[in-house]
Residue frames as qw, qx, qy, qz and C-alpha x, y, z in Angstrom:
[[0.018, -0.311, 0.036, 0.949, 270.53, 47.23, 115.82],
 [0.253, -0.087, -0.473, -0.840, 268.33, 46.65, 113.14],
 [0.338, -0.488, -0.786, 0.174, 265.81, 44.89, 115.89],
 [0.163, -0.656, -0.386, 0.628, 265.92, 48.29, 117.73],
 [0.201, 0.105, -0.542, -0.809, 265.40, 50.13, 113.74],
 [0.275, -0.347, -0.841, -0.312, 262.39, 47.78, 113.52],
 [0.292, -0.497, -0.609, 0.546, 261.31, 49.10, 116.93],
 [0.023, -0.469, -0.012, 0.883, 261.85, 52.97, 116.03],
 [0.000, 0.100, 0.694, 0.713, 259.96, 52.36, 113.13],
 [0.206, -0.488, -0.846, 0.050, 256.92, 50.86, 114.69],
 [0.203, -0.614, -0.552, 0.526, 257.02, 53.83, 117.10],
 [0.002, -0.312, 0.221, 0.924, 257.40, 56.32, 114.45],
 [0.350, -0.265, -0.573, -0.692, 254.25, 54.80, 112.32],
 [0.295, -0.425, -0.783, 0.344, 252.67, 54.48, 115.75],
 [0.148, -0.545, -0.126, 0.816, 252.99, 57.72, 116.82],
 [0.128, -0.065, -0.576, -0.805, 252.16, 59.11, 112.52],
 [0.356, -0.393, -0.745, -0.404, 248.97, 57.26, 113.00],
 [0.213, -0.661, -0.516, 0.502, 248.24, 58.74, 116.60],
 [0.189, -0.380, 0.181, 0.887, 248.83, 61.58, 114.94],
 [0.228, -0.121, -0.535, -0.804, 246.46, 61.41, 112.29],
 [0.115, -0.566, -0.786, -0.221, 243.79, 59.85, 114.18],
 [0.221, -0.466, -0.375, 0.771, 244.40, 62.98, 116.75],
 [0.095, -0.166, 0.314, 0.930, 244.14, 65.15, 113.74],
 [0.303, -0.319, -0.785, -0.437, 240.76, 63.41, 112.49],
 [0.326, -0.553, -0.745, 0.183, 239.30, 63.58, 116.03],
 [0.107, -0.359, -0.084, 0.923, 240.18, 67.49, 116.21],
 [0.219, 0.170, -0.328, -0.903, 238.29, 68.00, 113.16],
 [0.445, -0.590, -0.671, -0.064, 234.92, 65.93, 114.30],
 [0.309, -0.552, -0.501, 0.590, 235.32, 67.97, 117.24],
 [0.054, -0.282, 0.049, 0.957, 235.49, 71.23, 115.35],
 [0.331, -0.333, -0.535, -0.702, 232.50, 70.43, 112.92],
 [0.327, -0.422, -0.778, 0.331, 230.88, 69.08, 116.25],
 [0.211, -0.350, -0.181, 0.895, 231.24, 72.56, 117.41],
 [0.058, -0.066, -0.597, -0.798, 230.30, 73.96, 114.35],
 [0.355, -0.416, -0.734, -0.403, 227.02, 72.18, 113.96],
 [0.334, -0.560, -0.639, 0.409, 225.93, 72.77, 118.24],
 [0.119, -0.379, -0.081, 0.914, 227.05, 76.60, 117.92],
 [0.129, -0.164, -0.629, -0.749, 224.58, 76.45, 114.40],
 [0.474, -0.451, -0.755, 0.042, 221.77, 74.34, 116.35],
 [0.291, -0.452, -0.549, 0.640, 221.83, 76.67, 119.35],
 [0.212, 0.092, -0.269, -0.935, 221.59, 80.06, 116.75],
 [0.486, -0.253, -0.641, -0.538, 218.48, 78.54, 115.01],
 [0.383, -0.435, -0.813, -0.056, 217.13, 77.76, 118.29],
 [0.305, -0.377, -0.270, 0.831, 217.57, 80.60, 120.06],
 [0.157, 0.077, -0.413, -0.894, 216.28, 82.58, 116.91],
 [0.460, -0.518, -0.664, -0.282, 212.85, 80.31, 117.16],
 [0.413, -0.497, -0.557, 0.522, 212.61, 81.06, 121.00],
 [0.193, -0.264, 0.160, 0.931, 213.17, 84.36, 120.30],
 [0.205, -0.087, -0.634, -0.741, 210.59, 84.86, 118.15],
 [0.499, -0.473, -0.724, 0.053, 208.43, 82.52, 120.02],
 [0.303, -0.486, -0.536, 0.621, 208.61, 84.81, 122.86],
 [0.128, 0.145, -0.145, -0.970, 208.16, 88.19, 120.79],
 [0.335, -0.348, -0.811, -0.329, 204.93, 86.34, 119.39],
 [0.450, -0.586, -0.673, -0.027, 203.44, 85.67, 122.50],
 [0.239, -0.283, -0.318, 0.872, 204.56, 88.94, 124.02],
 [0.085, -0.008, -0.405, -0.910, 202.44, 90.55, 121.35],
 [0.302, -0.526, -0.703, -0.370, 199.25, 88.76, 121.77],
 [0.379, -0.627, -0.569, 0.373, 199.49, 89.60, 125.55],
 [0.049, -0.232, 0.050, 0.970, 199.59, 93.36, 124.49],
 [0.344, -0.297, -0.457, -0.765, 196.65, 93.29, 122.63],
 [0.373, -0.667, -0.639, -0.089, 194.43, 91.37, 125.12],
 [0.363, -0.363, -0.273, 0.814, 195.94, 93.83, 127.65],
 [0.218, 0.033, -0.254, -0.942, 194.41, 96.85, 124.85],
 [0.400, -0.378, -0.673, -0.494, 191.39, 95.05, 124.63],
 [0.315, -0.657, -0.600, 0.331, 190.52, 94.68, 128.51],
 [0.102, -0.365, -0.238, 0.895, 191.47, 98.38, 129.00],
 [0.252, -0.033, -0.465, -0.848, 189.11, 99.30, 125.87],
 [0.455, -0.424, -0.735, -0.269, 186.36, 97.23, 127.67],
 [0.348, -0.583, -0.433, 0.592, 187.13, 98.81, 131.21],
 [0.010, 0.197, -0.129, -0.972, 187.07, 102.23, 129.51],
 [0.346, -0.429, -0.589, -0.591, 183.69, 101.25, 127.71],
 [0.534, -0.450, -0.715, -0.010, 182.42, 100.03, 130.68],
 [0.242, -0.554, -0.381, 0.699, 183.01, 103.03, 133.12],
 [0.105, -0.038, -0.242, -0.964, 181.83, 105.39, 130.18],
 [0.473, -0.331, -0.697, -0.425, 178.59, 103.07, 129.84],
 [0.464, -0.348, -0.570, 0.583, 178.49, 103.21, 133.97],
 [0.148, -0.273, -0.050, 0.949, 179.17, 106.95, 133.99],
 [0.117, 0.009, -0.277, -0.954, 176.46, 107.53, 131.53],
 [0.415, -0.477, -0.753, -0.183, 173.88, 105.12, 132.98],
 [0.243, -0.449, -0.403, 0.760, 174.58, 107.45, 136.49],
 [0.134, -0.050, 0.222, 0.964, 174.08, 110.32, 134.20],
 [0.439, -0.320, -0.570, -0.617, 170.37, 109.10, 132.93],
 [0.426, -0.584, -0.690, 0.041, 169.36, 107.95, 136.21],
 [0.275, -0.392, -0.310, 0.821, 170.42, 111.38, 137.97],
 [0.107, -0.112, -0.346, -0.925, 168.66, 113.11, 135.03],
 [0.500, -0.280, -0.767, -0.289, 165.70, 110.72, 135.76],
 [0.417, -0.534, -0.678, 0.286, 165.38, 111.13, 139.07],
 [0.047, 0.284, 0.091, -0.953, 165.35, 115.02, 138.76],
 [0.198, -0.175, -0.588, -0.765, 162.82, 114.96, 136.64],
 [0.619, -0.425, -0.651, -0.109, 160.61, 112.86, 139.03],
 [0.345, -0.810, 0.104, -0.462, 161.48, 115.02, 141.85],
 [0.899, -0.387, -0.111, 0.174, 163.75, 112.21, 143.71],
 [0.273, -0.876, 0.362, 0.162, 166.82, 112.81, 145.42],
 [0.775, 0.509, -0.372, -0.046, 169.88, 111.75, 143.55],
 [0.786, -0.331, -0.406, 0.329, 172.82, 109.73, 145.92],
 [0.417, 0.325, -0.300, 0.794, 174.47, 112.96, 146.57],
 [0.488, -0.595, -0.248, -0.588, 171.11, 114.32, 147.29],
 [0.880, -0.392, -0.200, -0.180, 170.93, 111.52, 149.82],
 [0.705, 0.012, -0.285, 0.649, 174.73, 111.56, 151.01],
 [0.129, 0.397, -0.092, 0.904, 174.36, 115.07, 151.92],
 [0.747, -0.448, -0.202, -0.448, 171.00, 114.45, 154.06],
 [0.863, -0.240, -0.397, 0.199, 173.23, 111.93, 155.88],
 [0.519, 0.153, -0.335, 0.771, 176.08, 114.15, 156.68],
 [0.213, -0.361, 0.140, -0.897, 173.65, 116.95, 157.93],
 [0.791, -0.433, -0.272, -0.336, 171.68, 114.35, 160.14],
 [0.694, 0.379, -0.318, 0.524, 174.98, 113.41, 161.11],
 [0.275, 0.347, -0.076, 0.893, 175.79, 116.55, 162.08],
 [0.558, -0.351, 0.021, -0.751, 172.32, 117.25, 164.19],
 [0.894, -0.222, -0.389, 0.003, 172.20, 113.90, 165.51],
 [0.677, 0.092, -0.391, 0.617, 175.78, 114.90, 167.27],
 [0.252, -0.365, 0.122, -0.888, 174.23, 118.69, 168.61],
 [0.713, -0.458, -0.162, -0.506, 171.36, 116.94, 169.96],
 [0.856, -0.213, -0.362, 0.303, 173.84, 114.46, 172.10],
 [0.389, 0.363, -0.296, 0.793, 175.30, 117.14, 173.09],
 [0.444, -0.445, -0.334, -0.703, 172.46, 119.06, 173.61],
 [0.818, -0.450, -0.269, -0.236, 170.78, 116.14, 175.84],
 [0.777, -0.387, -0.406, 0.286, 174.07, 115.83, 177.98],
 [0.197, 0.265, -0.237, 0.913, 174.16, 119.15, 178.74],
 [0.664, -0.252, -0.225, -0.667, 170.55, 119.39, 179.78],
 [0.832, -0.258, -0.489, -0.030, 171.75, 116.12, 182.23],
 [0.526, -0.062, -0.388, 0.754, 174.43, 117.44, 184.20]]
């Protein structure tokens, strides 16, 4: 009996010490946790951040080109303006001038085909 006492003992400070190391490895595992779930915040918060950055720059250049494409069709628009002034002055035609001239030639070019195959038949 006291062989199979010696036995239950063993298995009872066996089984204590599984027990504690179980208990020890639960709590590594929980700071484990801890620390990854910390680690992921803080990185997640930098990324974050990181991305608001670089969302921001690409908003300005984005304001800048459109503030250069807006210069640049005012500067356009008002170089049209001087040369349309310019060429009235000088008596030249201006492109509408000269777009309009087309459409009425156009327009007489298509009478006179008419014109000439009626005048065949």
């Amino acid at each position: 009996m006291s062989a199979l006492n010696d036995t239950l003992k063993d298995l009872q400070a066996r089984a204590e010490n599984a027990r504690g190391e179980l208990k020890a490895a639960a709590e590594k595992l929980e700071k484990a946790a801890r620390g990854a779930a910390t680690r992921v915040e803080e990185k997640s918060k930098s990324l974050f951040d990181e991305l608001v950055k670089t969302g921001e720059k690409l908003v300005k250049q984005q304001a800048k080109s459109e503030k250069k494409a807006d210069k640049k069709t005012a500067e356009g628009s008002r170089l049209e303006q001087l040369t349309n002034r310019g060429a009235a002055l000088l008596g030249l035609p201006t492109r509408e001038d000269v777009a309009a001239l087309e459409k009425k030639l156009a327009a007489v070019q298509r009478k006179l085909s008419k014109l000439e195959k009626s005048a065949a038949a």
